[in-house]
TORKOL-4160 file (C-alpha; in steps of 0.2 Angstrom, whole numbers, padded with zeros to 4 digits, m for minus):
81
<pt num="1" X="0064" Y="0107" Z="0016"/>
<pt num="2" X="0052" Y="0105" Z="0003"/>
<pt num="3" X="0033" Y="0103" Z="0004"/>
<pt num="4" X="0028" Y="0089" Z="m0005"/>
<pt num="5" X="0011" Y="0084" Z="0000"/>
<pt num="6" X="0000" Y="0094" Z="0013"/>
<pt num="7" X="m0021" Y="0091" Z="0019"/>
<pt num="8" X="m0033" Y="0100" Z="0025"/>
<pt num="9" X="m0029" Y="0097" Z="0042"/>
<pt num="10" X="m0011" Y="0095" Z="0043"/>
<pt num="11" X="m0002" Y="0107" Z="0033"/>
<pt num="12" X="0015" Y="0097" Z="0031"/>
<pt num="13" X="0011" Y="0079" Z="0028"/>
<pt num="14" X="0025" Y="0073" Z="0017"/>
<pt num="15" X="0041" Y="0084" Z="0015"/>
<pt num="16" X="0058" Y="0083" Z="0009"/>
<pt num="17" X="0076" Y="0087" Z="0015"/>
<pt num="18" X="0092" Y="0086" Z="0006"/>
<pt num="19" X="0092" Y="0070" Z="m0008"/>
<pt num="20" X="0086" Y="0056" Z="0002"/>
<pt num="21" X="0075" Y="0061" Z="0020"/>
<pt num="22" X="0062" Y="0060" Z="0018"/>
<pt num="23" X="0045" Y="0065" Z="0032"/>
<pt num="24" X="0027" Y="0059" Z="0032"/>
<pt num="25" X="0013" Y="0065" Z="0044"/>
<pt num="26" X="m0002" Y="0053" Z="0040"/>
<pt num="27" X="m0010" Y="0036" Z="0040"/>
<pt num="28" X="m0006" Y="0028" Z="0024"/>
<pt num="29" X="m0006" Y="0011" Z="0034"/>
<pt num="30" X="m0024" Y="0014" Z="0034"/>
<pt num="31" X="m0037" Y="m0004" Z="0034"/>
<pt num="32" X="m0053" Y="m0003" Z="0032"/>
<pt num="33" X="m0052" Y="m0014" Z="0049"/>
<pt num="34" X="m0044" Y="0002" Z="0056"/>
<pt num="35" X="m0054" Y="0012" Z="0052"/>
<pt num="36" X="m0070" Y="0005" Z="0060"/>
<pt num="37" X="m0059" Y="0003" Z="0076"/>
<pt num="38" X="m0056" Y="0023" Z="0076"/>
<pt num="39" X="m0073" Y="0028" Z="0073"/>
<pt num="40" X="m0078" Y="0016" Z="0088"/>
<pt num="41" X="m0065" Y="0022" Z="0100"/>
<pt num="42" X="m0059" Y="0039" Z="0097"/>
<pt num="43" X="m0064" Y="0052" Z="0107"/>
<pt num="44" X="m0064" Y="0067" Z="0092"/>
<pt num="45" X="m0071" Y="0054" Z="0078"/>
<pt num="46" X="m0085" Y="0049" Z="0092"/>
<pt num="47" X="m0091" Y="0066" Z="0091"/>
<pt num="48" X="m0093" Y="0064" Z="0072"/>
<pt num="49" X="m0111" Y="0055" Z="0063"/>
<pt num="50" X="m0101" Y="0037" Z="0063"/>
<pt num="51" X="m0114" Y="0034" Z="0048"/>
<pt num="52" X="m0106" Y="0049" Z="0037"/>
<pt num="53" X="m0089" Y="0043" Z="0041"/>
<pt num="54" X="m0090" Y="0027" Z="0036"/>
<pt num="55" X="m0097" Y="0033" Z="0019"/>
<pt num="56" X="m0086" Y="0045" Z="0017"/>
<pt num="57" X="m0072" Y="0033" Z="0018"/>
<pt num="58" X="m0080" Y="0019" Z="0009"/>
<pt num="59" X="m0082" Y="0032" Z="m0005"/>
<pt num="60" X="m0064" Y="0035" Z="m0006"/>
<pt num="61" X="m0057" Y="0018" Z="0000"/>
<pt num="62" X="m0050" Y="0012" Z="m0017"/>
<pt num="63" X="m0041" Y="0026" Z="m0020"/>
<pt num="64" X="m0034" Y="0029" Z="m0003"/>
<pt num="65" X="m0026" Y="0009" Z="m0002"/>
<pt num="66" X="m0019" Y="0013" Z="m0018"/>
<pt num="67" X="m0011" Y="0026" Z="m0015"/>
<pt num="68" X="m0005" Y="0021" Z="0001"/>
<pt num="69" X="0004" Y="0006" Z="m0008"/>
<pt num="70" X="0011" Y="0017" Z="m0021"/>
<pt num="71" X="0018" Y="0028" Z="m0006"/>
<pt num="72" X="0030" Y="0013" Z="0001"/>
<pt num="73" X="0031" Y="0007" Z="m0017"/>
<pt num="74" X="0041" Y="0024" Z="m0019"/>
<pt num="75" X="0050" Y="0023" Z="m0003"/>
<pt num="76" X="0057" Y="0009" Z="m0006"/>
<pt num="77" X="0062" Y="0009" Z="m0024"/>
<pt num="78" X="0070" Y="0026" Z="m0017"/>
<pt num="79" X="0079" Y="0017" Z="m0003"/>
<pt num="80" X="0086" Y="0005" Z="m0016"/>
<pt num="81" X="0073" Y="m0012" Z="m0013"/>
């Protein structure tokens, strides 16, 4: 297996197996819609300042769709679509 993307709080979030199997641990699906819904609702994130969240994530928004899309972009082309 081999490590090809890891975070701060999940060690092994994308990982690789042979030529074709592939694993990913994270929300790349993310929506800003989303989002708002877990800050409102989950019990860890309620613990959090809702008010730096939602910067924090408005800060990196762009870049996190992006590369989101790139991610099933890859996948996809990988699997032959």
């Amino acid at each position: 297996m081999t490590l090809l993307g890891s975070g701060e709080f999940c060690q092994n979030q994308i990982v690789k197996v042979g030529s074709n199997a592939y694993g990913i641990q994270c929300h790349f699906e993310l929506t800003p819609e989303m989002f708002e819904v877990w800050i409102n609702e989950d019990e860890e994130l309620l613990q959090l300042d809702k008010n730096v969240l939602q910067e924090n994530f408005e800060a990196i928004k762009t870049e996190y769709i992006g590369v989101g899309r790139r991610l099933v972009q890859n996948f996809l082309k990988i699997a032959g679509y």
